[in-house]
C-alpha positions in Angstrom: -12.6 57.6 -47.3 -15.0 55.3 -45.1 -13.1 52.2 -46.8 -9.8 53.7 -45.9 -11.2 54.2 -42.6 -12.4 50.7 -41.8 -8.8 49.2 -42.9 -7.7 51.4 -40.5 -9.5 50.2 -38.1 -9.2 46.2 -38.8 -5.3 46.8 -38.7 -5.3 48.5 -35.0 -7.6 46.2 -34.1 -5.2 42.8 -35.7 -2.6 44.8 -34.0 -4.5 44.9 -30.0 -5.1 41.3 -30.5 -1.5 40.5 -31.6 -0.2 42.4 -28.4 -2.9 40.8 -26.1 -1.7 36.9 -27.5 1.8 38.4 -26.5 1.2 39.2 -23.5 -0.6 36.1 -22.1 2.5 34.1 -23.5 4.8 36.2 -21.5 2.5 35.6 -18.5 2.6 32.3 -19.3 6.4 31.5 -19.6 6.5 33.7 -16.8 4.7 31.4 -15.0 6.3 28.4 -16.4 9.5 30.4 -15.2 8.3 30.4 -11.7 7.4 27.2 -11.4 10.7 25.6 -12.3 12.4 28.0 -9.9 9.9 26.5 -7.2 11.0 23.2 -8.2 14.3 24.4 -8.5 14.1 25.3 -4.8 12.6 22.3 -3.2 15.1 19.6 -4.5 18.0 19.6 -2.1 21.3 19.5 -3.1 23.6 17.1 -1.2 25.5 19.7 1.1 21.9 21.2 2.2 20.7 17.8 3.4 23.6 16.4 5.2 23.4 19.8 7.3 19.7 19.2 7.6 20.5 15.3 8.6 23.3 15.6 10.5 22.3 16.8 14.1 20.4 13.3 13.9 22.8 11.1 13.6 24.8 10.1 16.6 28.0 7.7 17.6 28.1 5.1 19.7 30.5 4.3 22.2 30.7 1.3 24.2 32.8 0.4 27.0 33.6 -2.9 29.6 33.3 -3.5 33.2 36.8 -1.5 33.8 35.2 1.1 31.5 37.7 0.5 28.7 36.5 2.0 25.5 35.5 -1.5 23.5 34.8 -1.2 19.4 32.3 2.4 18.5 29.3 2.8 15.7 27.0 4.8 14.6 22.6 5.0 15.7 20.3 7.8 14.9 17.0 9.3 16.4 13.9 7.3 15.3 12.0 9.2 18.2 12.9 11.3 20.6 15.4 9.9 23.4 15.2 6.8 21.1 18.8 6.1 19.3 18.5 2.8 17.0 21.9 0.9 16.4 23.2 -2.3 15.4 23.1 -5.0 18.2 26.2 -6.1 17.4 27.7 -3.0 18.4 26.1 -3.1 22.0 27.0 -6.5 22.8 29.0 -7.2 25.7 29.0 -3.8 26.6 28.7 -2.8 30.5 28.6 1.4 29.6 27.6 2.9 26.6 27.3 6.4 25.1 26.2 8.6 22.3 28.4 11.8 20.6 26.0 14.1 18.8 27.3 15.5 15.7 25.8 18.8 15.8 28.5 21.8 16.6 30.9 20.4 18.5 28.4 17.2 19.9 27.7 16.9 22.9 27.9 13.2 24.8 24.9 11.4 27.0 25.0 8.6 29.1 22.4 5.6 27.6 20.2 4.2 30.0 19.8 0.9 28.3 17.6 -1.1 25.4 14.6 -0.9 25.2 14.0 -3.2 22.2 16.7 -5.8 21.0 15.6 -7.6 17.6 18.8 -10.4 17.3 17.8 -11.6 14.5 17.9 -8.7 12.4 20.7 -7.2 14.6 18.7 -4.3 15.5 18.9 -2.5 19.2 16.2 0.5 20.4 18.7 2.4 22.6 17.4 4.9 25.6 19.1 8.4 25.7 18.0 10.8 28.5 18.8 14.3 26.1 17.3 17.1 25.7 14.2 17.4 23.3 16.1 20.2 20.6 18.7 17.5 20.6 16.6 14.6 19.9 15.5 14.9 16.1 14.4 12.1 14.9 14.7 11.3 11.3 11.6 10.4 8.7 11.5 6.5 7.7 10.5 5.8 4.4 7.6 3.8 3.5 9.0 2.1 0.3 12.0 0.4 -0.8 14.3 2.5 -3.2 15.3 1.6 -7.2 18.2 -0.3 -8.1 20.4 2.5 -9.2 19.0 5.0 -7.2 21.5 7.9 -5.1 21.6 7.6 -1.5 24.0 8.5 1.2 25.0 7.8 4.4 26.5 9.7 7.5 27.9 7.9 10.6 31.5 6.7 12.5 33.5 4.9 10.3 37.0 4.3 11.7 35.9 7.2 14.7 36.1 9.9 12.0 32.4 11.5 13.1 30.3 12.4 11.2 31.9 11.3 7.8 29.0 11.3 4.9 29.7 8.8 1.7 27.4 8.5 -1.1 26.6 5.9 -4.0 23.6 3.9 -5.4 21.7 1.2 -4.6 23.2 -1.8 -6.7 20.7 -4.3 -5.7 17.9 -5.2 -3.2 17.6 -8.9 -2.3 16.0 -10.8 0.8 16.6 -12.6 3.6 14.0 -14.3 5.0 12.9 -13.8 8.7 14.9 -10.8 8.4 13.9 -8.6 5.6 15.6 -7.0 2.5 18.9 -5.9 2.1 20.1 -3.2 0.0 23.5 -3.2 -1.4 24.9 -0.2 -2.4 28.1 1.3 -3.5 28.7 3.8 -1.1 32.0 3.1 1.1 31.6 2.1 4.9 34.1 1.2 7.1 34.2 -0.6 10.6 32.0 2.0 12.9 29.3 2.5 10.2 27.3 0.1 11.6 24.4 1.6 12.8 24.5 4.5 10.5 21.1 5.3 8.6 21.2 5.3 5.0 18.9 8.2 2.9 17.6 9.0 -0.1 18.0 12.7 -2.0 14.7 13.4 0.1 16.5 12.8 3.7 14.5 9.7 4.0 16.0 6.7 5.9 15.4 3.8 3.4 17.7 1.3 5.7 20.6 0.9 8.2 24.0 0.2 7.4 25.6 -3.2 8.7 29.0 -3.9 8.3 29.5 -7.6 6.6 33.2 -8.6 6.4 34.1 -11.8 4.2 37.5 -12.8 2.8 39.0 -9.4 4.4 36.5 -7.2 2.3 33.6 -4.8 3.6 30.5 -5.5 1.8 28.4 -2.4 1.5 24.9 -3.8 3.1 22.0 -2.2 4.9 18.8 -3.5 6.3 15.8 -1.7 5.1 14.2 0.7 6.9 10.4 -1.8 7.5 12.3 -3.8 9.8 13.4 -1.0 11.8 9.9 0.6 12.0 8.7 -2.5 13.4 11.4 -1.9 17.0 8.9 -0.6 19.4 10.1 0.6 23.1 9.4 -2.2 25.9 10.9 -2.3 29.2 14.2 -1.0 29.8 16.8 -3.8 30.0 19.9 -2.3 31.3 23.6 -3.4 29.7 24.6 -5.9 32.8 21.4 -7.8 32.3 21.7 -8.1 28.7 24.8 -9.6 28.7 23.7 -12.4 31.3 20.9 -13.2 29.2 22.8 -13.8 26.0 24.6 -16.2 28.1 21.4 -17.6 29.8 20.6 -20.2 26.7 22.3 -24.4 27.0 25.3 -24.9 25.0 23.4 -27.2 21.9 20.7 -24.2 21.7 24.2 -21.8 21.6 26.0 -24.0 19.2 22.7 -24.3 16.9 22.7 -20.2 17.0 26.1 -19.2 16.4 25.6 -21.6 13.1 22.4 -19.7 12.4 23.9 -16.3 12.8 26.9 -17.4 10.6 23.6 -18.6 7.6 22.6 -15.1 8.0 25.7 -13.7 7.4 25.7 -15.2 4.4 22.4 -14.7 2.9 23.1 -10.8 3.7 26.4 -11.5 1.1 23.8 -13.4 -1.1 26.0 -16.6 -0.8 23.5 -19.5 -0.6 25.8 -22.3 -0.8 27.2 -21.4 2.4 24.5 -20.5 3.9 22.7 -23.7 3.4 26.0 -25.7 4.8 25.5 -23.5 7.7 21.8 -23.8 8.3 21.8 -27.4 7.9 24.1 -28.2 10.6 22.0 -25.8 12.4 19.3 -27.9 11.9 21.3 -30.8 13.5 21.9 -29.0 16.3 18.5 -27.8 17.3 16.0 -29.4 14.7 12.7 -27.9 16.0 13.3 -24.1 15.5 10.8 -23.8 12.3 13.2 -20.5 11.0 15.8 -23.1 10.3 13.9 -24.8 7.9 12.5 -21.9 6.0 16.1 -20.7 5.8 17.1 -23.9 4.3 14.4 -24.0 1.3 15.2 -20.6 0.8 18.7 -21.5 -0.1 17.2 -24.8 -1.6 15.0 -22.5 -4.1 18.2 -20.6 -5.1 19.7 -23.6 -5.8 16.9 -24.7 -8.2 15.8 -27.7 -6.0 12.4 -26.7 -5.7 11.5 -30.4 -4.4 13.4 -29.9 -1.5 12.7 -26.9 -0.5 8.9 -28.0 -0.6 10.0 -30.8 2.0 11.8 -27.9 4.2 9.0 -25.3 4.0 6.2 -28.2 5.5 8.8 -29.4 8.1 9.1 -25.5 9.2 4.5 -25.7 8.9 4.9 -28.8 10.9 6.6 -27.0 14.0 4.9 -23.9 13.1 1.6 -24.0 11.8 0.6 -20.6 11.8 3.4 -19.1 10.2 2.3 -16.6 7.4 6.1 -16.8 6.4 6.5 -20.3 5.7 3.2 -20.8 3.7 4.2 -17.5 1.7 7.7 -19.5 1.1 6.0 -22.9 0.2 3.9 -21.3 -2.2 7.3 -19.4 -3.8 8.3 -23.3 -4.2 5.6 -25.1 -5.7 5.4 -21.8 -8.2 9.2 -22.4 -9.5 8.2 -26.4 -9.8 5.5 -24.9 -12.0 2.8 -26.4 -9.4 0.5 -23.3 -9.4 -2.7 -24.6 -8.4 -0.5 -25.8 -5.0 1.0 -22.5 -4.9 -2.1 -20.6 -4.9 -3.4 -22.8 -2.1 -0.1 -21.8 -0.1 -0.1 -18.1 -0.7 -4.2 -18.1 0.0 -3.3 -19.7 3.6 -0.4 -16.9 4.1 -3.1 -14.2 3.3 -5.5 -15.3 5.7 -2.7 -15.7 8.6 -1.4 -12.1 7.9 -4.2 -10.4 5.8 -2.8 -6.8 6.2 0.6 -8.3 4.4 0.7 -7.9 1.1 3.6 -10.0 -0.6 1.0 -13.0 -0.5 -1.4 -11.4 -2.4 1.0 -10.2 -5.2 2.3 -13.6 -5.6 -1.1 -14.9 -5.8 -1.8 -12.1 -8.4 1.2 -13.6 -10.3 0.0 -17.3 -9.9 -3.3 -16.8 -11.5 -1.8 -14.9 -14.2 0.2 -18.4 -14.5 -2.9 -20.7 -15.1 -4.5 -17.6 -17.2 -6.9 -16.3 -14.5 -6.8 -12.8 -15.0 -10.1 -12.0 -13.4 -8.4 -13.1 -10.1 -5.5 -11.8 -10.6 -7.6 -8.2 -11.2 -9.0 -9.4 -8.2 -5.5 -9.2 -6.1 -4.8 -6.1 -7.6 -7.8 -4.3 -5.7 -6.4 -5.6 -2.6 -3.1 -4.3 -3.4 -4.4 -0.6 -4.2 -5.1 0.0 -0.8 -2.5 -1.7 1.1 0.5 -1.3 -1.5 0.4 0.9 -4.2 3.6 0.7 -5.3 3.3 -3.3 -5.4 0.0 -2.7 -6.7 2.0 -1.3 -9.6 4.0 -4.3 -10.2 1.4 -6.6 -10.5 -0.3 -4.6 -13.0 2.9 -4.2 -15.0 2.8 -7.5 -15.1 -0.7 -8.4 -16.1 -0.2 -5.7 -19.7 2.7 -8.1 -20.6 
């Protein structure tokens, strides 16, 4: 009877314990359960942000001294009453305006620029709206992945608010200017100015429309170069156009040939690129961005000797340029001169200390001559100034 008893007992008691296991793995799924519906919830879907981005986005309409429309873009808010567009939309305009895309819109008068950036065709635009209708949009702090989804909302073609979406297809640079992300997304004449986003509503860039050989070439300028327009004093449209045509005619010749290099660097066509900065060169032979532009192209091309001679031309004029000791150092590293390059990219560092390409390419040179120890040592700078590069260079280093 008392044996009977206790196997009674050791069985109700297997039994409670069985249950008990079952019920914390129900809690547990249950949890698990909860957490992907969470997770679930906080990614976005396309639709849900383009409702959330839209009221942001804004056209832009520009208009002569008669107050004939002239050609229309895109801008969006990057603070409030502060629209950022393309330059090249703005120019020669005597009136311009911004349609809101929220509702029906609603269209404001702009007062003028407040920043203009020519080289990277960037304009800080003044709106007097009303706060609720000045939302400005979150910049991202990093570049996006080559085949990452974005999209894009502006004017193309005066169709408002259209949205198109792709992924990036490649990030390259242009020096003096910044990187470019090319993506597959389709924009039209009228995108310019229109912010480009990733899946978190983030604007990684701004779209610029590059025609060549009748084609549109799906380009933006990432977003760092934007975050760098900060408002100065107001320049209103009349006195913008006088001072583009303020400069002498072998200064405006000598431009025009620079802007047409640009062009092409943005298309990532260095042949003619070079052709065009080297007659820039002729033109006006002491601007040092000239020169760095030329042995950019130069390194492209695999002529590493001349670009050296073009990089400590542009050091010559310039002596203090971060840029063009970064660049030099990029030279002497691809002629397989490393002990030169690590003086160069040393000498960029201590110009621009709180930039951190130079000391990721300094992390890479060591590695070069077997240094690891310095290289470690340029990855503890990195940590705290650019993670995400930071990342790179270790990649690197476990190879």
């Amino acid at each position: 009877m008392k044996r009977n008893t206790l196997r009674l007992v050791l069985c109700l008691s297997l039994l409670a314990s069985v249950q008990g296991v079952r019920a914390q793995d129900t809690h547990a799924d249950a949890a698990k359960l909860d957490k992907l519906k969470f997770v679930g919830q906080a990614h976005e879907s396309l639709p849900d942000l383009v409702r959330r981005v839209k009221p942001s986005v804004v056209s832009v309409l520009t208009y002569d001294a008669k107050g004939e429309p002239l050609i229309s873009g895109s801008g969006f808010f990057i603070r409030p009453g502060q629209v950022v567009t393309n330059m090249h939309v703005i120019r020669g305009a005597r009136r311009v305006e911004i349609h809101t895309l929220e509702g029906k819109g609603r269209t404001y008068p702009v007062a003028g620029a407040l920043a203009v950036d020519e080289e990277a065709d960037l304009a800080l635009l003044s709106v007097d709206v009303p706060a609720e209708r000045s939302r400005p949009l979150l910049l991202a702090t990093a570049l996006p992945d080559e085949g990452e989804q974005v999209f894009l909302i502006g004017n193309p073609l005066r169709l408002e608010g259209s949205v198109s979406d792709g992924i990036v297809s490649a990030v390259r640079e242009v020096p003096a200017v910044g990187r470019i992300i090319q993506i597959t997304a389709p924009v039209s004449h009228g995108n310019s100015g229109s912010p480009l986003l990733n899946m978190s509503g983030q604007v990684i860039g701004i779209v610029t429309v590059k025609v060549t050989n009748g084609q549109n070439i799906n380009l933006a300028l990432g977003v760092a170069r934007v975050a760098t327009l900060r408002p100065e004093q107001l320049i209103a449209f009349d006195q913008l156009a006088l001072k583009n045509k303020s400069t002498t005619q072998p200064e405006v010749l000598a431009e025009l040939w620079y802007r047409g290099g640009i062009d092409s660097l943005w298309l990532g066509n260095y042949d003619s690129a070079l052709s065009y900065f080297e007659t820039a060169a002729n033109r006006n032979p002491r601007r040092p961005e000239t020169w760095i532009q030329i042995g950019y192209c130069k390194v492209k091309q695999g002529r590493n000797d001349e670009a050296i001679r073009a990089y400590q031309h542009a050091i010559q004029l310039r002596p203090n340029s971060a840029e063009a000791h970064n660049k030099l150092g990029d030279a002497f590293y691809y002629a397989g001169r490393f002990n030169e390059a690590i003086a160069a990219y040393k000498q960029a560092a201590r110009l621009q200390p709180e930039q951190p390409e130079a000391y990721y390419n300094l992390g890479l040179a060591y590695l070069e001559i077997g240094d690891r120890d310095s290289a470690l040592t340029q990855s503890r700078v990195l940590e705290s100034i650019a993670p995400d590069l930071n990342k790179k260079l270790l990649a690197e280093m476990q190879r």
